[in-house]
DRENMIPA-626753 format. One record per atom (N, C-alpha, C): residue in three letters; atom name; y, x, z. Coordinates in Angstrom, 2 decimals. Layout:
N
SITE vexdo zaro      py      px      pz
SITE   ALA   CA       Y       X       Z
...
//
This chain:
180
SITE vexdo zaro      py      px      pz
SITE   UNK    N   66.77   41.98   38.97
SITE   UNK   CA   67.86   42.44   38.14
SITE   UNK    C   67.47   42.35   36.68
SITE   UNK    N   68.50   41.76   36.04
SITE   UNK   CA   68.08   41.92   34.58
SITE   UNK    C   69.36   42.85   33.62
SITE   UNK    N   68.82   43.00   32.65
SITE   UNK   CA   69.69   44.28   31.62
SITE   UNK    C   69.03   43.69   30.42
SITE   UNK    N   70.49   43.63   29.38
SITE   UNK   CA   69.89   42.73   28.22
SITE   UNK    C   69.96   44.35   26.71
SITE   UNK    N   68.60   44.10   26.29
SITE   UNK   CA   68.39   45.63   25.61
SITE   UNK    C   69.92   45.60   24.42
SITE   UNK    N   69.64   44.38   23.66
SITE   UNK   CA   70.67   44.71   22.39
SITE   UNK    C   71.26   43.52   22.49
SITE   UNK    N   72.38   43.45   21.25
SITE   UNK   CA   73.23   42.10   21.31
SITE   UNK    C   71.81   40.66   20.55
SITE   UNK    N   72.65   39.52   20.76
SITE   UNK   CA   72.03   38.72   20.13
SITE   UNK    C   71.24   39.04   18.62
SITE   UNK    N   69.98   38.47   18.68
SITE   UNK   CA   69.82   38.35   17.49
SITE   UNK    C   69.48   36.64   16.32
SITE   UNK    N   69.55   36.13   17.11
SITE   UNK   CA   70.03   34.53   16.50
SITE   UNK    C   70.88   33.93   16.73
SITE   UNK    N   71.41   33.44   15.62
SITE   UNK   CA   72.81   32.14   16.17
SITE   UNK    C   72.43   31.12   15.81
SITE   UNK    N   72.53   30.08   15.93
SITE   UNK   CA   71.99   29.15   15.22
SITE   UNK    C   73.35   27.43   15.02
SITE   UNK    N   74.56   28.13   15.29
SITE   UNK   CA   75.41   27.36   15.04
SITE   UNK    C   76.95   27.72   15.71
SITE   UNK    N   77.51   27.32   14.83
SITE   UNK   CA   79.47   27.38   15.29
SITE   UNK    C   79.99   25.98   15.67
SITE   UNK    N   80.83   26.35   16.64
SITE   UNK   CA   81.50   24.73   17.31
SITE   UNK    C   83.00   24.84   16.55
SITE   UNK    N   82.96   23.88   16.96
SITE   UNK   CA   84.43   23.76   15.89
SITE   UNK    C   85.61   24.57   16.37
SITE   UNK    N   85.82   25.72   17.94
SITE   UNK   CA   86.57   26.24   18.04
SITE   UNK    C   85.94   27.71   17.02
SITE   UNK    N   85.05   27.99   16.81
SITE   UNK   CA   84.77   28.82   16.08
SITE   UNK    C   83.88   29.95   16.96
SITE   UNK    N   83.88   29.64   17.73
SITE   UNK   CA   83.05   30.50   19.02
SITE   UNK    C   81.19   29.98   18.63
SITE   UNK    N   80.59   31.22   19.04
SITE   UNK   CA   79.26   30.61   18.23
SITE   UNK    C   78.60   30.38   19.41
SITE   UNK    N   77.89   29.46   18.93
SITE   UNK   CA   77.36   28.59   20.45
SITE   UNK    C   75.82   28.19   19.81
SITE   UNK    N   74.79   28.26   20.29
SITE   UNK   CA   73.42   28.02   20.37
SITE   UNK    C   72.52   28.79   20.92
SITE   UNK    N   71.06   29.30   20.66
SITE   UNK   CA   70.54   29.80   21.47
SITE   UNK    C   70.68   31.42   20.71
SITE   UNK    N   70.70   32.20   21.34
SITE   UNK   CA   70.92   33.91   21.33
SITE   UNK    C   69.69   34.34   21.89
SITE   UNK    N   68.93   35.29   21.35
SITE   UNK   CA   67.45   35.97   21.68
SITE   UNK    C   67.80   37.40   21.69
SITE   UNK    N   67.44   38.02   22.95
SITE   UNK   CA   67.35   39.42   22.93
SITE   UNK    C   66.47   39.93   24.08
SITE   UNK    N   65.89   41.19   23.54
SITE   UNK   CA   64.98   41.98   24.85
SITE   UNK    C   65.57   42.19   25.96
SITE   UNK    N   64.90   42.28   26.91
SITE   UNK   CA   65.52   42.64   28.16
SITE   UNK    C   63.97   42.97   29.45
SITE   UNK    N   64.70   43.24   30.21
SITE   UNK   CA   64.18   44.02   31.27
SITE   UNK    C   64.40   42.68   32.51
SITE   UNK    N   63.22   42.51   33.39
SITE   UNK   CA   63.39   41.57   33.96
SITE   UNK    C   62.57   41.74   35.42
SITE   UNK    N   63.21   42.15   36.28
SITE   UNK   CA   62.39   41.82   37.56
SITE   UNK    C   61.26   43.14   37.44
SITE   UNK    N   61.65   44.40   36.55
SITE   UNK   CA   60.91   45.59   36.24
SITE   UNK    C   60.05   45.13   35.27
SITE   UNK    N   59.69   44.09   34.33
SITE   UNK   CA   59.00   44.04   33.43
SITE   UNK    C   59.83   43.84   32.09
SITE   UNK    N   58.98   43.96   31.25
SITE   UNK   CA   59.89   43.95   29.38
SITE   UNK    C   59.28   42.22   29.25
SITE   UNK    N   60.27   41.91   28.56
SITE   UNK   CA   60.76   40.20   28.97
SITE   UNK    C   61.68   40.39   27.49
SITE   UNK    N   61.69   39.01   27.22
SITE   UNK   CA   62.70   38.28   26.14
SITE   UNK    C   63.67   37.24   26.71
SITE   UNK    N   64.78   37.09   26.66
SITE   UNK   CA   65.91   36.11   27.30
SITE   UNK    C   66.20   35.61   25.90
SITE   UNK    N   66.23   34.10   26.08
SITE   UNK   CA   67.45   33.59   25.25
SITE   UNK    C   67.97   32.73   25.88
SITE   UNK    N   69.56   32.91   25.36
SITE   UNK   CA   70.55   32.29   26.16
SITE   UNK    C   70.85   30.91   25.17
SITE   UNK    N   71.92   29.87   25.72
SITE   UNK   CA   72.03   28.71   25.06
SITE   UNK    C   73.21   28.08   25.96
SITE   UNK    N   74.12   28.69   24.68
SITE   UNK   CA   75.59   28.02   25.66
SITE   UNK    C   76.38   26.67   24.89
SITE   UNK    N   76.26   25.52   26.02
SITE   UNK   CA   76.08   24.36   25.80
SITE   UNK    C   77.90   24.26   25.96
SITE   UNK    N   78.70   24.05   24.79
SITE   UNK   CA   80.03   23.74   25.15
SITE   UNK    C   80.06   21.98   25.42
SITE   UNK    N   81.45   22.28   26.22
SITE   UNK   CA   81.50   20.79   26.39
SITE   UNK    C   80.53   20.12   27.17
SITE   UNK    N   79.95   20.27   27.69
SITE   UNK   CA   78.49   19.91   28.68
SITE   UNK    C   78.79   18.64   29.28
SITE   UNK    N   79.98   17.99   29.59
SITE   UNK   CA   80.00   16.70   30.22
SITE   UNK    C   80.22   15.70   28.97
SITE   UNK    N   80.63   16.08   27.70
SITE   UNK   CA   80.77   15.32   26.42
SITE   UNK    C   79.51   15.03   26.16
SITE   UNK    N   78.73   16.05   26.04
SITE   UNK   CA   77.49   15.83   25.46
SITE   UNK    C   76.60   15.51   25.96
SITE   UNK    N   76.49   15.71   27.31
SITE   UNK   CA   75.83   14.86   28.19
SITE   UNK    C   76.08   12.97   28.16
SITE   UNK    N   77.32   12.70   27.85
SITE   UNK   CA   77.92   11.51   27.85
SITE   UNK    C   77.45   10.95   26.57
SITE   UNK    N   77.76   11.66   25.16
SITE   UNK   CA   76.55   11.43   24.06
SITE   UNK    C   75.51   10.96   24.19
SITE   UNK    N   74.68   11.51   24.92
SITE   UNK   CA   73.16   11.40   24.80
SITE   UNK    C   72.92   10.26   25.77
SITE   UNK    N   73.99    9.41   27.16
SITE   UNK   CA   73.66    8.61   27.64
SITE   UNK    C   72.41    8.46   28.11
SITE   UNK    N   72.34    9.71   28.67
SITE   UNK   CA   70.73    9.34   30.04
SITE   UNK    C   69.69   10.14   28.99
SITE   UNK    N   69.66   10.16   28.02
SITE   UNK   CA   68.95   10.96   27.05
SITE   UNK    C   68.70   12.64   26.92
SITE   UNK    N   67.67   13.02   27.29
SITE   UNK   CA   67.50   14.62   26.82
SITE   UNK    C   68.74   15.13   25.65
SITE   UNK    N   69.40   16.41   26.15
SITE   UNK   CA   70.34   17.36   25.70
SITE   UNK    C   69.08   17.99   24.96
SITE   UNK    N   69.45   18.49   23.68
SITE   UNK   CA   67.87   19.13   23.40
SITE   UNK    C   68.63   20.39   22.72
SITE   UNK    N   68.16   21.81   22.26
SITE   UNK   CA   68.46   22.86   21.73
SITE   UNK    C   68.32   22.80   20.16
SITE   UNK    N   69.08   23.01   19.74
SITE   UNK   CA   68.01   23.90   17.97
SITE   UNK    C   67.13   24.38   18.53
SITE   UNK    N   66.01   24.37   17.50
SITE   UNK   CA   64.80   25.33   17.36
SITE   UNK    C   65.03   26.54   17.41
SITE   UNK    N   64.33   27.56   18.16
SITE   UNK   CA   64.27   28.94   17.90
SITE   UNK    C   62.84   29.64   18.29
SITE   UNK    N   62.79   30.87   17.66
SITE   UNK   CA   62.32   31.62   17.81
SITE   UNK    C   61.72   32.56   18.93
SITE   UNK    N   60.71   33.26   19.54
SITE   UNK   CA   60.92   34.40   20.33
SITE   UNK    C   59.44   34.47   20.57
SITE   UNK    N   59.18   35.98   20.82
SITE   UNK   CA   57.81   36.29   21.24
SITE   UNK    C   56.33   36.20   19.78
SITE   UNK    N   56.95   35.73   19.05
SITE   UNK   CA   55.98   35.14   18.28
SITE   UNK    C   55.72   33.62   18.12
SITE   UNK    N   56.42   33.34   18.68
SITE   UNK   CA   56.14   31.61   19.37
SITE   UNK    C   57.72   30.68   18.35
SITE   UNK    N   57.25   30.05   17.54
SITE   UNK   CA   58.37   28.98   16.60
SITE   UNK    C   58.36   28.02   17.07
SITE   UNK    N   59.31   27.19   17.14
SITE   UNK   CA   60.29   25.83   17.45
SITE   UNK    C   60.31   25.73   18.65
SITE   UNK    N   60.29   26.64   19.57
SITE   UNK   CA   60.60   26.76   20.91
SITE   UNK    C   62.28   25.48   20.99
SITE   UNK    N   62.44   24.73   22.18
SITE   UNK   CA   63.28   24.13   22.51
SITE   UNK    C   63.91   24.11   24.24
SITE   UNK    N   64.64   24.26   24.08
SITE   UNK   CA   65.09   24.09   25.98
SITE   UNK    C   65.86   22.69   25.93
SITE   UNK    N   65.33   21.90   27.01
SITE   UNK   CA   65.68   20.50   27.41
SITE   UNK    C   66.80   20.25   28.80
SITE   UNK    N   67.46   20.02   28.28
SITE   UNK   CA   68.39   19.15   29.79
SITE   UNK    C   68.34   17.79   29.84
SITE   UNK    N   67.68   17.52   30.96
SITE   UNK   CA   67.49   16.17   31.23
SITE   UNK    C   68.49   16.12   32.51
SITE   UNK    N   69.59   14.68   32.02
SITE   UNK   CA   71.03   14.87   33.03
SITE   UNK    C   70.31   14.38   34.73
SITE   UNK    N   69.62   13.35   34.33
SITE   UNK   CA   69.10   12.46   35.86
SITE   UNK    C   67.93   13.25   36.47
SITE   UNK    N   67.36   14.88   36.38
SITE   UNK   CA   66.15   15.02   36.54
SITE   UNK    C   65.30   14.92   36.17
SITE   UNK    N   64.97   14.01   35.14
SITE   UNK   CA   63.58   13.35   35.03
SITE   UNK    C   63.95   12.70   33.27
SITE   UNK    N   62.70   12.60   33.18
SITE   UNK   CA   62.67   12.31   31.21
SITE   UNK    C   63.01   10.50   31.30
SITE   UNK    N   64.41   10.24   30.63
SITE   UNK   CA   64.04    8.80   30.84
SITE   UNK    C   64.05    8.37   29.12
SITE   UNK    N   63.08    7.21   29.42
SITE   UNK   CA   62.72    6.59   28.19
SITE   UNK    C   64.04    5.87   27.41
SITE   UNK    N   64.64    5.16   28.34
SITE   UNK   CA   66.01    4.68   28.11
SITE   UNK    C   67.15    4.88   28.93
SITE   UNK    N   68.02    4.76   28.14
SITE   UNK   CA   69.16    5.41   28.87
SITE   UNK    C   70.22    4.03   29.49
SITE   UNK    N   71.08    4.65   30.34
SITE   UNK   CA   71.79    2.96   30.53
SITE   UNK    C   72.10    2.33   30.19
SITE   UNK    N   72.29    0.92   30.43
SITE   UNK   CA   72.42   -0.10   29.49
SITE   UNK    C   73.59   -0.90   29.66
SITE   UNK    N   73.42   -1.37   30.83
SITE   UNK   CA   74.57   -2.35   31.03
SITE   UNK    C   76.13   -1.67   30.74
SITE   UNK    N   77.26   -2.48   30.82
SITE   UNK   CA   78.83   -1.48   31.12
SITE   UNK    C   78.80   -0.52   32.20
SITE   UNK    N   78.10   -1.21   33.68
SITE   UNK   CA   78.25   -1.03   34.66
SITE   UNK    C   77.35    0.49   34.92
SITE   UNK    N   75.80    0.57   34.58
SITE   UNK   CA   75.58    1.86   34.45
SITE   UNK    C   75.82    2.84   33.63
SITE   UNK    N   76.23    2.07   32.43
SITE   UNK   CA   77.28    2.97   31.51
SITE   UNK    C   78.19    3.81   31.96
SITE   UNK    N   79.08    3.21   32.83
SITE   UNK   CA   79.94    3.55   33.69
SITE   UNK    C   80.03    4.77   34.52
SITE   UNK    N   78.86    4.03   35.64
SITE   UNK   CA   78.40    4.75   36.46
SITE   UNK    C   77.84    6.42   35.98
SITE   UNK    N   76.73    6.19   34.44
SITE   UNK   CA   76.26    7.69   34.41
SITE   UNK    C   77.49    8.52   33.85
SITE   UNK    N   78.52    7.69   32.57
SITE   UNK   CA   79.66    9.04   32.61
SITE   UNK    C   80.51    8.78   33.66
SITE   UNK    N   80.69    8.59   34.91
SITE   UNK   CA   81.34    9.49   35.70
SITE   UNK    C   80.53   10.62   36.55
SITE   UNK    N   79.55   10.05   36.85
SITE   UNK   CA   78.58   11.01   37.39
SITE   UNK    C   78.19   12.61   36.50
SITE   UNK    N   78.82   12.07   35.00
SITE   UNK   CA   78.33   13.58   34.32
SITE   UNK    C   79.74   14.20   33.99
SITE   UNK    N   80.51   13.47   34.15
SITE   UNK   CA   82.20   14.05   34.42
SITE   UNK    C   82.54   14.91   35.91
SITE   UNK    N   82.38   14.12   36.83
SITE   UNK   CA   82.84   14.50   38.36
SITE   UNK    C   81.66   14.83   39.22
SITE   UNK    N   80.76   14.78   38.47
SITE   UNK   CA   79.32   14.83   39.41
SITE   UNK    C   79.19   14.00   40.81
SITE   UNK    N   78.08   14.79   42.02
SITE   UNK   CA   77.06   15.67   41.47
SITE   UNK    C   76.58   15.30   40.83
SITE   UNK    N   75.74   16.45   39.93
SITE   UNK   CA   75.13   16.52   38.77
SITE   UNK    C   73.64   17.41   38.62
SITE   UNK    N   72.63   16.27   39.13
SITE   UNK   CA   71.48   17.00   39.61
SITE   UNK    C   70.95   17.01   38.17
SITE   UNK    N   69.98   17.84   37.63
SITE   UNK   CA   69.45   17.45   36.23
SITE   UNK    C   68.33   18.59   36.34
SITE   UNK    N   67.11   18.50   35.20
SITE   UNK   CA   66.03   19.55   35.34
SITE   UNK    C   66.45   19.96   33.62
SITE   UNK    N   65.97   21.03   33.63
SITE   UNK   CA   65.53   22.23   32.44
SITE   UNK    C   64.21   22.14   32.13
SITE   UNK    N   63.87   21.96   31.19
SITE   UNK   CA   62.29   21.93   30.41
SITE   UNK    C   62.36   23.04   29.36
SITE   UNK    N   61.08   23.93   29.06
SITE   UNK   CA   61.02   24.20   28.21
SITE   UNK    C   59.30   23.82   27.21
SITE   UNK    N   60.01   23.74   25.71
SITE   UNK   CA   58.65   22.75   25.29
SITE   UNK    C   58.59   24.46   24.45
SITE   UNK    N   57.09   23.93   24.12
SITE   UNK   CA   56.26   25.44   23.14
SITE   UNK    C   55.10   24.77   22.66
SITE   UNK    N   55.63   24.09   21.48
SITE   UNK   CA   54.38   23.27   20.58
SITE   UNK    C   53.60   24.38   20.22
SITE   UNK    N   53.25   25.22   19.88
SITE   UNK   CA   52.12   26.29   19.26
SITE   UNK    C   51.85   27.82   20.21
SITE   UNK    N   51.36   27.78   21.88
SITE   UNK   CA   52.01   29.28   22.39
SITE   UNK    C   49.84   29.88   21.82
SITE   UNK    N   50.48   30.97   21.62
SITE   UNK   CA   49.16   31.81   21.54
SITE   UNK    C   48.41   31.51   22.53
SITE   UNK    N   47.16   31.79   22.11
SITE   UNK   CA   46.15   32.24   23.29
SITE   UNK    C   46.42   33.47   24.37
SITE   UNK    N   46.21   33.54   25.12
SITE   UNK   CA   45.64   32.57   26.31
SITE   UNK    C   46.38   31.52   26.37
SITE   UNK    N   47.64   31.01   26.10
SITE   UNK   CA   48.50   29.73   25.72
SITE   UNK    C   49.21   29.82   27.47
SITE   UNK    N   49.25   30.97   27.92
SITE   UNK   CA   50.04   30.70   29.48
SITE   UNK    C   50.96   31.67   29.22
SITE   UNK    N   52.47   31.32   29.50
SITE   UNK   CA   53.42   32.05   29.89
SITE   UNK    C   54.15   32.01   31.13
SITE   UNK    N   54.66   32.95   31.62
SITE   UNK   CA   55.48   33.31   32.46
SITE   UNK    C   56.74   33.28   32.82
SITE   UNK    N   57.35   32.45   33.27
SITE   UNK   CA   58.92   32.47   32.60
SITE   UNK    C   59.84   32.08   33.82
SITE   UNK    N   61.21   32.36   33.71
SITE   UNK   CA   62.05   31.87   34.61
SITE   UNK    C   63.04   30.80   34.01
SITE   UNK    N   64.05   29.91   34.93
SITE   UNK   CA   64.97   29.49   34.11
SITE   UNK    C   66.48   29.39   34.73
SITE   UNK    N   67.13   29.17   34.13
SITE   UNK   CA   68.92   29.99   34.99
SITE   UNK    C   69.61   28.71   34.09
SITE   UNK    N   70.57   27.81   35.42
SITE   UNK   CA   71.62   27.02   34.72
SITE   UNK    C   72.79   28.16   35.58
SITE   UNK    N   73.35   28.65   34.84
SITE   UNK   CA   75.27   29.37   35.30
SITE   UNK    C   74.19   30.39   36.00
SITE   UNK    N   74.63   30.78   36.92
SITE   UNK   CA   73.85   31.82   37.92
SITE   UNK    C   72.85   31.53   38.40
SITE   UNK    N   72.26   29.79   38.44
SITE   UNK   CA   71.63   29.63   39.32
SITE   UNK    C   70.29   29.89   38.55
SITE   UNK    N   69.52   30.51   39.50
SITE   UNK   CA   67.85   30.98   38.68
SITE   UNK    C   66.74   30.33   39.45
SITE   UNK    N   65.87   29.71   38.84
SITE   UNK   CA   64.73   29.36   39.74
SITE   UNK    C   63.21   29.85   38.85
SITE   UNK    N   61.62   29.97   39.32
SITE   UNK   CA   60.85   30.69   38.96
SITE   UNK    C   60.39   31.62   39.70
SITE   UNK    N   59.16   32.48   39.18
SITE   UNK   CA   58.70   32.39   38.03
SITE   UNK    C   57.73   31.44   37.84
SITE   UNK    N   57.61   30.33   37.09
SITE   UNK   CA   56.76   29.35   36.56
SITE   UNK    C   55.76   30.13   35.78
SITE   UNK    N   54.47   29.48   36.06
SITE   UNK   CA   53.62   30.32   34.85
SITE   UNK    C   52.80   28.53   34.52
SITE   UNK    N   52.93   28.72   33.41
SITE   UNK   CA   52.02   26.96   33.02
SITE   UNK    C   51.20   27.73   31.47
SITE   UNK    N   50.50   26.89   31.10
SITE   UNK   CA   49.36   26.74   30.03
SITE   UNK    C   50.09   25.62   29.25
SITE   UNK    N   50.61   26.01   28.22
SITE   UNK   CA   50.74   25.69   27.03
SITE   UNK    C   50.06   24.70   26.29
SITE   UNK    N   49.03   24.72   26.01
SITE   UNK   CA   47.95   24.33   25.67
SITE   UNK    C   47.25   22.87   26.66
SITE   UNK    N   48.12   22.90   27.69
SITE   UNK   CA   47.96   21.71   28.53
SITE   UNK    C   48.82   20.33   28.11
SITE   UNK    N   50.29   21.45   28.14
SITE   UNK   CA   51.01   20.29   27.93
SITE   UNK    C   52.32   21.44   26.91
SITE   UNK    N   52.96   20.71   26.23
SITE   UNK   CA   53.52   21.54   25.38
SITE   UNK    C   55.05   21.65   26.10
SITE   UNK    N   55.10   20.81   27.42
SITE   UNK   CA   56.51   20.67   28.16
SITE   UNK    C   56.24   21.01   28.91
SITE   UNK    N   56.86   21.75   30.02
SITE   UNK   CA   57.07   22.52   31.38
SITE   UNK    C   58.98   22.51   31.63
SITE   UNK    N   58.67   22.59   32.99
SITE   UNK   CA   60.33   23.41   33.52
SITE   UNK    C   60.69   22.85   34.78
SITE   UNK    N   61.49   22.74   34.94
SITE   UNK   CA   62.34   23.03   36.75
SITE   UNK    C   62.94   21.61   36.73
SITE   UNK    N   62.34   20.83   37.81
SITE   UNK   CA   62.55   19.61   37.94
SITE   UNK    C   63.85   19.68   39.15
SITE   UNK    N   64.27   20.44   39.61
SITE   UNK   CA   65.09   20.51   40.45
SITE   UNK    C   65.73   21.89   40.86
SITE   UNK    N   66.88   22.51   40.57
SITE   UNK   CA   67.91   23.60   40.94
SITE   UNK    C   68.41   23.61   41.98
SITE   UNK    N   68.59   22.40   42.62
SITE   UNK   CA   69.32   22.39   44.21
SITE   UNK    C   70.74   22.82   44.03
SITE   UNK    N   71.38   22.30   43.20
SITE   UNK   CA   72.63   22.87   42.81
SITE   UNK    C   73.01   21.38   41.92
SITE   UNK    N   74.49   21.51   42.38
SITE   UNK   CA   75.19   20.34   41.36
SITE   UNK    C   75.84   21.07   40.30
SITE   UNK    N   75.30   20.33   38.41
SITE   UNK   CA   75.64   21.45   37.91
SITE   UNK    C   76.89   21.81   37.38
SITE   UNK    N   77.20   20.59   37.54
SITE   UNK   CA   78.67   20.86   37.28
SITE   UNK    C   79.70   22.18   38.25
SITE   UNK    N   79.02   22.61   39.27
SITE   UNK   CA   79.96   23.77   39.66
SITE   UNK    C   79.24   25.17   38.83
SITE   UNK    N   78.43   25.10   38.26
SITE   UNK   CA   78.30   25.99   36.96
SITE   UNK    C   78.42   26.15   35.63
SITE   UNK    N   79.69   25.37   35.36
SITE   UNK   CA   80.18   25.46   34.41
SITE   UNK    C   81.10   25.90   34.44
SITE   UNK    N   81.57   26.76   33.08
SITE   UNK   CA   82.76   27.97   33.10
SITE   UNK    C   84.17   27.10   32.96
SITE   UNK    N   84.73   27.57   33.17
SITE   UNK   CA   86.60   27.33   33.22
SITE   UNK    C   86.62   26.79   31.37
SITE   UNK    N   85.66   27.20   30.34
SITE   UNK   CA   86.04   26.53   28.62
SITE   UNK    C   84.76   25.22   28.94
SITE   UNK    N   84.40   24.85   29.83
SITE   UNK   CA   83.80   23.32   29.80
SITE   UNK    C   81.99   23.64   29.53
SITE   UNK    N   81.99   25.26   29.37
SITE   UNK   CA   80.60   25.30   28.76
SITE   UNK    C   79.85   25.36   29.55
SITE   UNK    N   77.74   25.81   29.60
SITE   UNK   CA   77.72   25.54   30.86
SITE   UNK    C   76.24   26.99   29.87
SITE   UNK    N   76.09   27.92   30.61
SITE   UNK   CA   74.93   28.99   30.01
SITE   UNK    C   73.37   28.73   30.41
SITE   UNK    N   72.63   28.14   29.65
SITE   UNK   CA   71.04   27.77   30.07
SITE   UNK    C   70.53   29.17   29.87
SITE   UNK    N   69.64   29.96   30.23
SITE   UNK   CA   68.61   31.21   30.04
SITE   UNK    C   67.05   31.04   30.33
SITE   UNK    N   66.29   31.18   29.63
SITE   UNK   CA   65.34   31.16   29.27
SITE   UNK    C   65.09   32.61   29.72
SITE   UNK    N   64.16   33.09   30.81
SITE   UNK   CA   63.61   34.79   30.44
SITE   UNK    C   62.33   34.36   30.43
SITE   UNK    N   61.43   35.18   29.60
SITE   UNK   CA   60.00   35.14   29.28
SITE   UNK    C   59.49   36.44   29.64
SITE   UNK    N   58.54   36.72   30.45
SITE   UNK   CA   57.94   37.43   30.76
SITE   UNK    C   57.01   38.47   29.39
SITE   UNK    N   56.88   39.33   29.46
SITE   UNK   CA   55.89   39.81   28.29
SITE   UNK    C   54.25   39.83   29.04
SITE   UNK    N   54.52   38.69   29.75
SITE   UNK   CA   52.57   39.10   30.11
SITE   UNK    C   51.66   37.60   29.57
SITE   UNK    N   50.69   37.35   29.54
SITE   UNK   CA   49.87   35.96   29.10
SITE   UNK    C   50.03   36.07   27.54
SITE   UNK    N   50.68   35.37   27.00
SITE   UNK   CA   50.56   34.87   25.85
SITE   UNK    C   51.63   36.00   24.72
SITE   UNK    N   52.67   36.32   25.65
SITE   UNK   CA   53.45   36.88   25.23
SITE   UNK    C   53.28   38.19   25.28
SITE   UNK    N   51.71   38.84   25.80
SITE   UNK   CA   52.26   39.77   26.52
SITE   UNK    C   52.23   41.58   25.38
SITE   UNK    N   52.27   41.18   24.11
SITE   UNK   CA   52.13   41.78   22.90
SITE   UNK    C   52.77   41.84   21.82
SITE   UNK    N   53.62   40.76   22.29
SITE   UNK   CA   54.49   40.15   21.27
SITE   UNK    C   56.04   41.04   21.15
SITE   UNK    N   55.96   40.92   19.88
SITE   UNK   CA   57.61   41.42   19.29
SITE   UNK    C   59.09   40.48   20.07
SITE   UNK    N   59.85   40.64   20.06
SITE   UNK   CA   60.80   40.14   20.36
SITE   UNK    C   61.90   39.14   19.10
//
């Protein structure tokens, strides 16, 4: 069960309906431990997926724990691709697949600088769906995350087209001292 302590405390951008959309950081309570969530509500999720053409969805930079330029990654095909499609024909093929799905895709989260011990704890949530707890070393590789949800994601996206990524961070390892 989670309980989020206070309202957001970052925005980091407005969409043109005027609704503020980027990543949101606040304390929370997580699975009985004190944890940091930030949320990251991706409007339009099949546009921008269609943008990026096979290409990492990437976040603004933010904040949390002590830890700067934190990023959360959506990669649409699962997997990091170097290039995205090329021909008409897979052109084609990937925006309908990110229109009508299914729509398998992984969540990464990168942490160019995490403190020592450089290991965090963390979960990750596309719509409801939650998978975790991951614990990786930082300091290994500055990318981690959930190569697979088992969920097509397009049935977690809300009725306004958006689709809610969550980030919860554990307060233990690297984090486990840190301000919010």
């Amino acid at each position: 069960s989670i309980s989020t302590a206070s309202a957001a405390s970052h925005i980091t951008d407005v969409s043109e309906e005027g609704l503020t959309e980027g990543v949101h950081i606040a304390p929370a309570f997580v699975d009985g431990v004190d944890a940091a969530v930030a949320q990251w509500r991706v409007s339009h999720l099949s546009s921008k997926l269609r943008g990026c053409m096979g290409r990492a969805l990437v976040s603004s930079p933010f904040s949390m724990l002590g830890m700067q330029d934190l990023r959360l990654m959506i990669f649409p095909d699962g997997k990091e691709v170097v290039k995205g499609p090329r021909s008409r024909r897979q052109k084609e093929m990937y925006a309908k697949k990110v229109s009508e799905g299914p729509l398998e895709g992984s969540l990464k989260l990168k942490v160019p600088d995490c403190p020592a011990p450089h290991t965090l704890e963390y979960y990750l949530k596309i719509g409801s769906c939650r998978q975790g707890p991951f614990c990786h070393n930082f300091s290994e590789s500055t990318v981690n995350g959930c190569m697979d949800f088992g969920v097509d994601w397009l049935a977690e996206v809300e009725g306004d087209q958006s689709l809610t990524v969550t980030l919860q961070v554990l307060k233990r390892g690297a984090a486990a001292h840190a301000e919010v």
